[in-house]
C-alpha positions as a printed Julia matrix, in Angstrom:
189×3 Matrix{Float64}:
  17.33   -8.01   -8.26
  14.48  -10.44   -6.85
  11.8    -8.47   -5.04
   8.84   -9.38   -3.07
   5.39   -7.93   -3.29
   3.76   -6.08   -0.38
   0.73   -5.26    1.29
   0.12   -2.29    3.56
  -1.66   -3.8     6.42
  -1.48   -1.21    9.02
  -0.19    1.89    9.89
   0.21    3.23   13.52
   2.12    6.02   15.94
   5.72    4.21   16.74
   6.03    3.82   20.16
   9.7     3.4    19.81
  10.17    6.94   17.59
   7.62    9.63   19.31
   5.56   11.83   16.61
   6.46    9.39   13.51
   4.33    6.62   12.49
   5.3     3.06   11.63
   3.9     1.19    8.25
   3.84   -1.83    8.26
   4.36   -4.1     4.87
   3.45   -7.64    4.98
   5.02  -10.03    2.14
   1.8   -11.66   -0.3
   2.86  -15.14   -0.15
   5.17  -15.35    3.12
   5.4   -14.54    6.29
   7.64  -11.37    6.85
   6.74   -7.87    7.96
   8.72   -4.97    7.29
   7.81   -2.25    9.49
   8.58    1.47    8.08
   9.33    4.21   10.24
   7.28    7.92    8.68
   6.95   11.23    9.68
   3.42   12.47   10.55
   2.86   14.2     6.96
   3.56   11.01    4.75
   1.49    8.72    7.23
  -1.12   11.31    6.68
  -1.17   11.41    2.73
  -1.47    7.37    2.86
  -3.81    6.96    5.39
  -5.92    9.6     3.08
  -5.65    7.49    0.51
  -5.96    4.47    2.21
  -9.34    5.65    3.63
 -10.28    6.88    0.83
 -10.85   10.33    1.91
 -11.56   13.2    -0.72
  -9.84   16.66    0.67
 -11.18   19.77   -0.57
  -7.97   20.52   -2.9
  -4.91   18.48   -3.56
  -2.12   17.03   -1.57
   1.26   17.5    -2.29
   1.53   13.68   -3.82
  -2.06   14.36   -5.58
  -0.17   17.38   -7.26
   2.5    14.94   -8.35
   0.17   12.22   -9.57
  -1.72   15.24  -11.76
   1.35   16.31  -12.74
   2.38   13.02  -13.96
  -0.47   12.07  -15.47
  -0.92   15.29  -17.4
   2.8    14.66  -18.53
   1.93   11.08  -19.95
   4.28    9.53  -17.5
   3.07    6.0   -15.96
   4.28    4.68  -12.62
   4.06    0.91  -12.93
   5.7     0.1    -9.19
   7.7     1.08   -6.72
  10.36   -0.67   -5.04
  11.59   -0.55   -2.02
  15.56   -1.29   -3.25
  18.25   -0.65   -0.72
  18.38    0.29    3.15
  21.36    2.63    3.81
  22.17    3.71    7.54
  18.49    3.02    9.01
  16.88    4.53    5.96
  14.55    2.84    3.51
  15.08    4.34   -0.14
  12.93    3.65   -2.9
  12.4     3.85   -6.86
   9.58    5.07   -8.85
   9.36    2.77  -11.56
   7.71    3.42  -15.34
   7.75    4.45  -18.68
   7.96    8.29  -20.3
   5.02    9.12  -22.56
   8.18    8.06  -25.67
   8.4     4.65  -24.17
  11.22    4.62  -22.46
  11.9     3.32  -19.21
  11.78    5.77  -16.03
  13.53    5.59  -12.58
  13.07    8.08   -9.94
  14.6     7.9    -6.8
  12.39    8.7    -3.77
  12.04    8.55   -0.17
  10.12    5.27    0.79
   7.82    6.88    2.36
   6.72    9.13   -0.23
   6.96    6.36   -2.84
   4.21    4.43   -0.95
   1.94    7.44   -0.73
   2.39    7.13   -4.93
   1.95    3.72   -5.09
  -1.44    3.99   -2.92
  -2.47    6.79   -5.37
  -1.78    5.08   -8.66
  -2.83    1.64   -7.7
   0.29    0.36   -8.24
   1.96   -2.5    -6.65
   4.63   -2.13   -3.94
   7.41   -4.37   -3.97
  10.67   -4.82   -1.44
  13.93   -5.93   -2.54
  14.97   -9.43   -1.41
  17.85   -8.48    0.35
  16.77   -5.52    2.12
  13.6    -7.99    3.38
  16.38  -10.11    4.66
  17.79   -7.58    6.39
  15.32   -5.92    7.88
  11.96   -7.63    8.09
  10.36   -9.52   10.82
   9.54  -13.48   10.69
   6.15  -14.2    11.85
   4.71  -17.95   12.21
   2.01  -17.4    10.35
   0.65  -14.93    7.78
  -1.45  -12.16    9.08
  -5.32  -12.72    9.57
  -5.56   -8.94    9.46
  -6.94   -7.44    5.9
  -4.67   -6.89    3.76
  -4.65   -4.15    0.42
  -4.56   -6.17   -2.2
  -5.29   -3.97   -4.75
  -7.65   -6.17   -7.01
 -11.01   -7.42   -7.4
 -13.72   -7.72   -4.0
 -13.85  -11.42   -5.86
  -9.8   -12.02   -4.62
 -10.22  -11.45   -1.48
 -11.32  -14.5     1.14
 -14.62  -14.23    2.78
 -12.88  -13.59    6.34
 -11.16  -10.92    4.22
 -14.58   -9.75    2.88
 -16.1    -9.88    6.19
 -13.52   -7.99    8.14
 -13.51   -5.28    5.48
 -17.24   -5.03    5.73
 -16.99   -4.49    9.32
 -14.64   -1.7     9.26
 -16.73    0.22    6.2
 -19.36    0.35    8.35
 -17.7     1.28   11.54
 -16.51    4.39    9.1
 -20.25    4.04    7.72
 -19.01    3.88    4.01
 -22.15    2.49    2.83
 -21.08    2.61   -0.56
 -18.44    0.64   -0.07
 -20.56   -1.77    2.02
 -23.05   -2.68   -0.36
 -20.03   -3.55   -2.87
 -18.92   -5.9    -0.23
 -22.0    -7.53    0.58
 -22.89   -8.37   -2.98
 -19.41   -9.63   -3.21
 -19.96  -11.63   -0.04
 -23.2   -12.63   -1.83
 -21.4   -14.42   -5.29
 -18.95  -15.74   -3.0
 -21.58  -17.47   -0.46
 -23.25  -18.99   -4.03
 -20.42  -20.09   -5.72
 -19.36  -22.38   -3.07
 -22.58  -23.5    -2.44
């Protein structure tokens, strides 16, 4: 099975399916878009994640994680593998704390919410991008989640992000970004 890595780059109310939320997945090194159709309770546990909120005890896929973690179990992707009447499904990918490989089927959505919680990467299968993603012309200039170092990430990238830290005043996060900004400005110099 060839698969294709993702980024999350946005996540919205679907105007076409009132009260669920589309997620939108954008190929690393292409330009396809797979948009994701979630109920209001998954887009919530990834946009917590995603905006790096801290709720007073945890989520349902917090509990999981724990759970996992405290069983020695490691999640090393999730893939997005088939598409079945309309509905994404998805696999939990890793090893058992005896080394042995682990599949666990899941709901996309709730796969996602994982994969922004572990830090692991999301990947699509080839043929269900086929199927169902969008072509665009060119890739998105919108920020996308890598999931790697302030030093991958372009200096529109950079930029953009800074804006949006601050607009949430994360000035934590914006001084990380500046001094990142900073190398980057002197290395090409």
């Amino acid at each position: 099975m060839k698969k294709i890595e993702v980024n999350i780059i946005a996540l919205a109310k679907s105007e076409s399916h009132p009260g669920n939320f589309a997620l939108i997945l954008e190929e690393q090194r292409g330009f396809r878009r797979l948009p994701v159709i979630i109920g209001p309770f998954e887009a919530q546990a990834i946009a917590v994640t995603l905006e790096r909120m801290r709720p007073n005890r945890p989520m349902t896929h917090d509990l999981f994680k724990n759970t996992l973690d405290q069983s020695g179990i490691q999640i090393n992707e999730v893939v997005i593998s088939t598409l079945v009447e309309g509905a994404f499904h998805a696999l939990l990918i890793g090893k058992k704390p005896d080394g042995t490989a682990l599949e666990v089927d899941a709901r996309s959505s709730d796969a996602i919410a994982m994969a922004v919680r572990i830090g692991c990467p999301i990947f699509v299968n080839e043929q269900v991008m086929e199927e169902a993603s969008i072509v665009l012309d060119s890739p998105s200039k919108a920020f996308s989640n890598k999931r790697g170092k302030l030093s991958d990430y372009s200096m529109e990238e950079l930029e953009r992000l800074l804006k949006r830290v601050l607009e949430k005043e994360d000035y934590e996060s914006a001084t990380k970004i500046r001094e990142a900004i900073e190398k980057k400005k002197k290395k090409n110099e």
